[in-house]
C-alpha positions as CSV (number, residue, x, y, z in Angstrom):
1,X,-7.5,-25.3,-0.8
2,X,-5.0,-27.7,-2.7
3,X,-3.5,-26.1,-6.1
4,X,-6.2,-27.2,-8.5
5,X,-9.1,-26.7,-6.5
6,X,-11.8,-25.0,-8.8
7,X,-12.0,-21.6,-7.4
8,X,-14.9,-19.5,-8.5
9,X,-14.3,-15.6,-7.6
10,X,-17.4,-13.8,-8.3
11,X,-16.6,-10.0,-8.9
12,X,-13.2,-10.6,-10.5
13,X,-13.0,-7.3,-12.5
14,X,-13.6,-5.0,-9.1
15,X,-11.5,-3.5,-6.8
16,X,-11.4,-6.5,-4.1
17,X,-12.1,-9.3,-7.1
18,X,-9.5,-8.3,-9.4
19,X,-6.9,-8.3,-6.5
20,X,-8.3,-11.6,-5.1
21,X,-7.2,-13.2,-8.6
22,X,-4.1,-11.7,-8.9
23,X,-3.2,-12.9,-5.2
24,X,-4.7,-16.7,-6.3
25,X,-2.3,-16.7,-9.2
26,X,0.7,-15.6,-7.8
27,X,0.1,-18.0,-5.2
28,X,0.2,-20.5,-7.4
29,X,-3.7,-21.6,-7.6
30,X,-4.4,-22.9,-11.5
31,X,-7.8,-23.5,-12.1
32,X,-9.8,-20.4,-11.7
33,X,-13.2,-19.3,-12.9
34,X,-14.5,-16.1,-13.7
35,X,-17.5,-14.7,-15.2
36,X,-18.5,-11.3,-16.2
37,X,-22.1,-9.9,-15.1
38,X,-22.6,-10.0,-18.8
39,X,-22.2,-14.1,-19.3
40,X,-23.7,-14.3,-15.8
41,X,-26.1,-12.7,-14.1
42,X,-26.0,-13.2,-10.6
43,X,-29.2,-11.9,-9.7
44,X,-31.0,-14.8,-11.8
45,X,-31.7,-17.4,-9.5
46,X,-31.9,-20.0,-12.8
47,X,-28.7,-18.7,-14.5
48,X,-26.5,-19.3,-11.4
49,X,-28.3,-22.6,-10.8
50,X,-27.3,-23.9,-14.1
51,X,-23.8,-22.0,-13.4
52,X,-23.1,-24.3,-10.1
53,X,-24.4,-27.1,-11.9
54,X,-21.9,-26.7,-15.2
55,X,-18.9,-25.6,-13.0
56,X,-19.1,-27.3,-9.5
57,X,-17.0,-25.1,-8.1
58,X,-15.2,-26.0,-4.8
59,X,-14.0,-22.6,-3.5
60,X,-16.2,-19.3,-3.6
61,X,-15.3,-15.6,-3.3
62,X,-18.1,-13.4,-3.4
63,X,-17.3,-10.0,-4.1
64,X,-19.4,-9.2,-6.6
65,X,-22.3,-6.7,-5.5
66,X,-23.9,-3.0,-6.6
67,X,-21.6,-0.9,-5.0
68,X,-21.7,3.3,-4.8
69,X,-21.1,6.4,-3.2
70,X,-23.6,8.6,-0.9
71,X,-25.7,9.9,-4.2
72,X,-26.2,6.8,-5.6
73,X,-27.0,4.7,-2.6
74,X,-29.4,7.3,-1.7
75,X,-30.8,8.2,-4.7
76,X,-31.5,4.2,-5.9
77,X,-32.1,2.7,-3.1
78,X,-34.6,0.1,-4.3
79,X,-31.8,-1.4,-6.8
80,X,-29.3,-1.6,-4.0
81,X,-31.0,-3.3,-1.2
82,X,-32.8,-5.5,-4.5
83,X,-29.7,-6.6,-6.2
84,X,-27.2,-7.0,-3.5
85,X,-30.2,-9.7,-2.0
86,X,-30.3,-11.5,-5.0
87,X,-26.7,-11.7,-5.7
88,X,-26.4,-13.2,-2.1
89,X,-29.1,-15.4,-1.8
90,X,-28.7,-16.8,-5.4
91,X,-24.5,-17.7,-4.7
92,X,-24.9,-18.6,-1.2
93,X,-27.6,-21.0,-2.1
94,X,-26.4,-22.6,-4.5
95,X,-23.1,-23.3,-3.1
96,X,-24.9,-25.3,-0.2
97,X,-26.8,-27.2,-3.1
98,X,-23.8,-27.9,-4.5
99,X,-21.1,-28.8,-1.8
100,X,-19.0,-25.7,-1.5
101,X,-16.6,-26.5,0.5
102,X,-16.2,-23.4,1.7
103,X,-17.3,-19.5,0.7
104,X,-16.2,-16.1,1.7
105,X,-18.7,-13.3,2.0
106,X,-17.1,-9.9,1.3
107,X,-19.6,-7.2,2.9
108,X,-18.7,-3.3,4.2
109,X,-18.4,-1.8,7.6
110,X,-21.4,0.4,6.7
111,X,-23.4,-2.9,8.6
112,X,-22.5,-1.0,11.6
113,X,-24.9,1.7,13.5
114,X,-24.3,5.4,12.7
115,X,-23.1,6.3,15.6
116,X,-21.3,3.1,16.3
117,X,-18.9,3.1,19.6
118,X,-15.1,3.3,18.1
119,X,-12.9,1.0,17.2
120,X,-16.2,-0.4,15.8
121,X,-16.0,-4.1,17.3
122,X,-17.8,-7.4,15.5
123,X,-20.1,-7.0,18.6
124,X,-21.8,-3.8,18.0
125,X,-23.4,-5.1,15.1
126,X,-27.2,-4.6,15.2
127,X,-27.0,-2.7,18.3
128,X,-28.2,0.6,16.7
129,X,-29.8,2.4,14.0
130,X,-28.2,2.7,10.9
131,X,-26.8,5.8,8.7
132,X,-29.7,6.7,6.5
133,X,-27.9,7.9,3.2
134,X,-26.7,3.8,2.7
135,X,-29.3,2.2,4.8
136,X,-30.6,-0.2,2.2
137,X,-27.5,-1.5,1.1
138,X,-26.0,-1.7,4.8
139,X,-28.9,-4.0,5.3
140,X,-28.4,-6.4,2.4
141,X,-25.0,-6.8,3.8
142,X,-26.1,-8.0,7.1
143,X,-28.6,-10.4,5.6
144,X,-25.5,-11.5,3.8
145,X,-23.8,-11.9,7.2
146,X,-27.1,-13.6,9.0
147,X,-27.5,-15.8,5.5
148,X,-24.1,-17.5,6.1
149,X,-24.4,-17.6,9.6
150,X,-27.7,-19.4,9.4
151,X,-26.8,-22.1,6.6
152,X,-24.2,-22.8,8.7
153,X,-25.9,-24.0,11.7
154,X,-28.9,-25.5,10.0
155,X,-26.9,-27.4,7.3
156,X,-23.1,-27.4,8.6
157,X,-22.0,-25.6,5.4
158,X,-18.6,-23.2,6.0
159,X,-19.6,-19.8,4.8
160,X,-17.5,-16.6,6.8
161,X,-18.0,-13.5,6.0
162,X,-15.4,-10.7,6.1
163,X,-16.0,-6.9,6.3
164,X,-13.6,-4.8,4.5
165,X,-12.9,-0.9,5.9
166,X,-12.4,1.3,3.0
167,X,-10.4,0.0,0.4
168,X,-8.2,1.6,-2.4
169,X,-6.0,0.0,-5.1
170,X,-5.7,-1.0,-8.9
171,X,-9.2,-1.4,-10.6
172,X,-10.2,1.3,-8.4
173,X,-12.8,4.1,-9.3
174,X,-11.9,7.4,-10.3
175,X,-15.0,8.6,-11.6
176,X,-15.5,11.9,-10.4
177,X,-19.3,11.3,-10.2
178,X,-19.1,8.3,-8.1
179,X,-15.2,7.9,-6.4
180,X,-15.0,7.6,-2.9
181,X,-12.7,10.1,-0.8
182,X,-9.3,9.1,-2.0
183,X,-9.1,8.0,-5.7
184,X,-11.5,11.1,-6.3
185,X,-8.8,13.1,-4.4
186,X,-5.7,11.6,-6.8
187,X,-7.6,12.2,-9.9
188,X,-8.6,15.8,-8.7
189,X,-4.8,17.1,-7.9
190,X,-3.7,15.1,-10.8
191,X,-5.8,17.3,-12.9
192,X,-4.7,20.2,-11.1
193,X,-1.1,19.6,-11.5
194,X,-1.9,19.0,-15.0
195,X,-3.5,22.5,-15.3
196,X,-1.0,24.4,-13.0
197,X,1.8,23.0,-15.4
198,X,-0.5,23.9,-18.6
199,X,-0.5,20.7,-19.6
200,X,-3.5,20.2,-21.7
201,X,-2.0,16.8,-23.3
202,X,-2.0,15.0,-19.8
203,X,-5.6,16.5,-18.9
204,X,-7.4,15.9,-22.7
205,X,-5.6,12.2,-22.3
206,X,-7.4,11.8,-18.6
207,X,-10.5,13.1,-19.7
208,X,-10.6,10.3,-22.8
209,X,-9.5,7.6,-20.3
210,X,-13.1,8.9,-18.3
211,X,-14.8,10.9,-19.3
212,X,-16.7,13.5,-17.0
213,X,-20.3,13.6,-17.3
214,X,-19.7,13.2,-21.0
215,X,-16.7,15.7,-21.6
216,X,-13.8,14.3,-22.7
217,X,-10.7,15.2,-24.0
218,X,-11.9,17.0,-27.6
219,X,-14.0,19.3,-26.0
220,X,-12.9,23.1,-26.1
221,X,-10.8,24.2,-23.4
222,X,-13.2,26.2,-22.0
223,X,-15.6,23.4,-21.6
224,X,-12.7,21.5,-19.6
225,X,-12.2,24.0,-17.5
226,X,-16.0,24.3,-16.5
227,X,-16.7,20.5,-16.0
228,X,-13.3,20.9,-13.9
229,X,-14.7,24.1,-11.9
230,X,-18.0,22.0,-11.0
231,X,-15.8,19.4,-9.6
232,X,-13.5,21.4,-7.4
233,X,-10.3,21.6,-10.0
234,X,-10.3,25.3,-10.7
235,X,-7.7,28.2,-11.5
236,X,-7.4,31.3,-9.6
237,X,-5.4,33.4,-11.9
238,X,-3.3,36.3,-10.5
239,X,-4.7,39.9,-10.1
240,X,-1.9,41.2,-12.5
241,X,-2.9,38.2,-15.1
242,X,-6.7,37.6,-13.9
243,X,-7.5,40.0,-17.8
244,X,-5.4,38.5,-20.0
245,X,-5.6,34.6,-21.6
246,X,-3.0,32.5,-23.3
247,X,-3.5,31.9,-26.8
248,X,-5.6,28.8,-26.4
249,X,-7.6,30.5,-23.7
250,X,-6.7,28.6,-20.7
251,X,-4.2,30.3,-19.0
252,X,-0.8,29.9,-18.4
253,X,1.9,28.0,-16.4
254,X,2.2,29.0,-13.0
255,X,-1.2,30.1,-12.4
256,X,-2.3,28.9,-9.1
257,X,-4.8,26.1,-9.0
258,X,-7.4,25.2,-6.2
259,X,-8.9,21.5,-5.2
260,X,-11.7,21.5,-3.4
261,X,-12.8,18.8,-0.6
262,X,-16.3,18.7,0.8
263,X,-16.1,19.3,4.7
264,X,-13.5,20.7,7.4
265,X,-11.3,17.8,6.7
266,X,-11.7,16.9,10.6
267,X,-13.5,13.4,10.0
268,X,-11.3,10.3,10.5
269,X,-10.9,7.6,8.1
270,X,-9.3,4.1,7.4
271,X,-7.7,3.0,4.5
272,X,-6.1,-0.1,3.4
273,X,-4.4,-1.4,0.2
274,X,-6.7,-3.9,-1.7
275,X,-4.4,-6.5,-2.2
276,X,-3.6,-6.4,1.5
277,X,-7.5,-7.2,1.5
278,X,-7.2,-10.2,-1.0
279,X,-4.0,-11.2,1.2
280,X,-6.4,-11.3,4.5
281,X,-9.1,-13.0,2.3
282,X,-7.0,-15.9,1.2
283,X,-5.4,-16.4,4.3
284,X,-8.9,-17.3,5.7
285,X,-9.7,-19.1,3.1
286,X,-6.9,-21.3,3.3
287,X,-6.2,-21.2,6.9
288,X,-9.7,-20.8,8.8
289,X,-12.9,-22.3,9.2
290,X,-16.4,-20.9,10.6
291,X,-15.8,-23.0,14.1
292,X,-12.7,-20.3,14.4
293,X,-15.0,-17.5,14.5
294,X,-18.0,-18.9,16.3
295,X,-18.5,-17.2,20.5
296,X,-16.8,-20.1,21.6
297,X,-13.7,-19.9,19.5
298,X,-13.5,-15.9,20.0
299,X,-11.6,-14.8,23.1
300,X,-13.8,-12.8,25.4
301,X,-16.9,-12.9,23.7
302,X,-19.8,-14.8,25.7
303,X,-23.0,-15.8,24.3
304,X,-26.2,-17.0,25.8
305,X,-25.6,-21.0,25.1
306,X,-27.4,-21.8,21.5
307,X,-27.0,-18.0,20.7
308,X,-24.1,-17.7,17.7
309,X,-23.8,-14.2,16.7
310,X,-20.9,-11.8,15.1
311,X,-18.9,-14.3,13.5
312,X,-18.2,-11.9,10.7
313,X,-14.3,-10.9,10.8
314,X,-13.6,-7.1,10.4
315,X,-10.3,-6.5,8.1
316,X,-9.0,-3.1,8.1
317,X,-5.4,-1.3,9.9
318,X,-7.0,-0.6,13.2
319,X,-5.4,2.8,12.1
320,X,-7.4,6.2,10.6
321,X,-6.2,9.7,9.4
322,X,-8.2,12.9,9.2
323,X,-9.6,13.8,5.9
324,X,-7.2,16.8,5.8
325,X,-3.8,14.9,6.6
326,X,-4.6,12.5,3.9
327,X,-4.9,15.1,1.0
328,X,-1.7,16.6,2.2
329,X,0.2,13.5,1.6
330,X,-1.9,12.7,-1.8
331,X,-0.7,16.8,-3.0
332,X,2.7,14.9,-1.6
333,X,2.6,12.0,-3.6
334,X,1.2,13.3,-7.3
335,X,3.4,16.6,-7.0
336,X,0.4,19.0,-6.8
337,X,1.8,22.4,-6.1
338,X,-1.6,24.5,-5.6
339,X,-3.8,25.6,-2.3
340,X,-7.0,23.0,-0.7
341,X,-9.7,24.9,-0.3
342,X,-11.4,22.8,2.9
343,X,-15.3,23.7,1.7
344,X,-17.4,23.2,4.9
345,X,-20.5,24.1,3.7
346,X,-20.7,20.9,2.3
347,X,-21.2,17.5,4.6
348,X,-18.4,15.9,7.4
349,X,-19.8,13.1,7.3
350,X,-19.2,10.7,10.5
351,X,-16.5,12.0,12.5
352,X,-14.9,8.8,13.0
353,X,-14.8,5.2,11.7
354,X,-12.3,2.8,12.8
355,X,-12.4,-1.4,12.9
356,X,-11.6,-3.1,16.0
357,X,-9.5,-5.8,14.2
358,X,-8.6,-7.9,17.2
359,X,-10.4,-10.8,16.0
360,X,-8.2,-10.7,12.5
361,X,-5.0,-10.6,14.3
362,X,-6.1,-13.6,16.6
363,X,-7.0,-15.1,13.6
364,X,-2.9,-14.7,12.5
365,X,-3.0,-11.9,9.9
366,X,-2.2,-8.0,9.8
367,X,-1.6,-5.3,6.9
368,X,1.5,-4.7,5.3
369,X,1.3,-1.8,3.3
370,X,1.4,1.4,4.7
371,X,-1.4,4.4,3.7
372,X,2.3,6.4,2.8
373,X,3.6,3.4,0.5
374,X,-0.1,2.6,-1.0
375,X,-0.8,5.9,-1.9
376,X,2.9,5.8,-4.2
377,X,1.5,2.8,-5.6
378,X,-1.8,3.5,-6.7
379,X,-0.7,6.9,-8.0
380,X,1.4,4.9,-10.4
381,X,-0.7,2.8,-11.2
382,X,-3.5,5.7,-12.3
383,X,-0.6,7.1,-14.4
């Protein structure tokens, strides 16, 4: 990509999007577009037709999709699998009608089966059934993958698609409703060291920021402290004080506060820093093509001749921590003095799920910043 090269990145005010531009311009790269899903509509084939057409973008990140957690990519199922199709098909089309030099797919590691061998490699894709709970929108994501893939060797286009482990970082979501594992898990203690200090400016100020499920930061204290309690921020006041109430009802400082987390805290996860993501995504970009990642190209990987398959490029740390370790270095990090209360009637979840990224560092790139020095950095940024 030279310095002026029209670069359209699609989902710019997301998690990986909004990092993606930020990397672009400090790298120098001028002439940007951006659109938001309100002046474009990516699931209308005729408004991203005319789009390509006005724009002719050279360069394409595509990050924009309907993204959730386990609730809502079970409960709407339908809208997931519908609109993550006809974001992809709609972009990835018209990029080959109009000369894309190159485009970079951003899908999940939720493409691989649930019980998925670990470190999960490229490889294993398709080799099993999926995890039900996120099935549908697993499977637009591999269509995604199989869509590039396929344009390629039919039209010679230079689509690669990357699939991100879980990601945190600025722009990310704390929503209580919807927040994957960690933000949820810094918003939570940062409540509860709000509370456990008696703080009720910092907690009516987070609660005005977002709101939960319509509560924010003028309701009565007691109503705070109940849409808290749902949510796993609660106080356990002391036998000798459990009777008696401040003035305004809620307690006192120095009344012990408990954050809940779903599980036995056993599963293992992998995080990395979103702007580490953007990093990896623009190094490919710049640096790699789709002959790099073809069976040929890969190291060890042997394919029936005329077969190509698993030329998606996992980008994670190729390093997890258990569930419980990581909330004991978020309580670290935000300053949270109270107990974790581990509920395991509620679901683990996979026990383990770790990227084989072998391929990315062949490829020449690795992560920088550490789950310890990322979790310091988004905390300040959330304050």
């Amino acid at each position: 990509m030279k310095k002026d090269s029209i670069i359209y990145v699609a989902g710019h005010r997301g998690l990986v999007g909004s990092a993606l531009v930020k990397n672009l311009t400090e790298k120098g790269y001028t002439n940007l577009v951006v659109r938001t899903s309100s002046e474009l509509d990516l699931r209308d084939a005729v408004q991203v037709a005319a789009f390509f057409k006005e724009e002719q973008p050279e360069y394409v990140f595509l990050a924009a999709a309907k993204v959730g957690g386990i609730v809502a990519n079970n409960t709407y199922r339908a809208d997931f699998i519908y609109e993550n199709l006809m974001i992809q098909n709609n972009v990835v089309h018209q990029a080959y009608v109009h000369g894309v030099k190159k485009l970079l797919f951003l899908g999940s590691t939720c493409i691989y089966p649930k019980n998925c061998p670990q470190p999960m490699k490229e490889e294993y894709l398709l080799t099993d059934v999926l995890e039900y709970t996120n099935e549908p929108y697993a499977i637009a994501k591999i269509a995604g993958i199989k869509l590039c893939e396929s344009y390629n060797l039919q039209y010679g286009t230079n689509f690669i698609s990357v699939m991100p482990t879980n990601l945190y970082g600025p722009n990310d979501n704390f929503d209580l409703e919807k927040s994957h594992v960690l933000p949820a898990l810094i918003r939570k203690m940062h409540l509860g060291k709000a509370l456990e200090q008696n703080n009720w400016e910092a907690v009516r100020a987070d609660l005005d920021k977002l709101p939960i499920e319509g509560v924010d930061g003028s309701a009565s204290e007691d109503a705070i402290l109940g849409i808290l309690k749902k949510y796993g921020i609660s106080r356990r006041l002391p036998a000798d004080t459990a009777n008696s109430k401040s003035p305004n009802g809620g307690g006192q400082e120095g009344d012990t506060v408990q954050v809940e987390i779903w599980g036995s805290g056993k599963p293992m996860r992998e995080f990395l820093w979103s702007e580490d993501m953007a990093d990896a995504c623009v190094f490919i970009m710049e640096n790699r093509d789709f002959s790099d990642v073809t069976p040929s190209a890969v190291e060890g990987q042997h394919a029936n001749i005329g077969e190509v398959r698993n030329t998606h490029i996992n980008i994670g740390t190729g390093e997890d921590i258990s569930i419980k370790d990581l909330a004991e270095m978020i309580k670290e990090t935000v300053g949270f003095q109270g107990e974790l209360y581990f509920n395991r009637d509620k679901p683990d979840g996979t026990l383990k799920k770790l990227t084989d990224v072998s391929k990315l560092k062949k490829l020449g790139w690795q992560f920088k910043v550490s789950l310890e020095k990322g979790l310091e950095k988004i905390y300040n940024w959330y304050e």
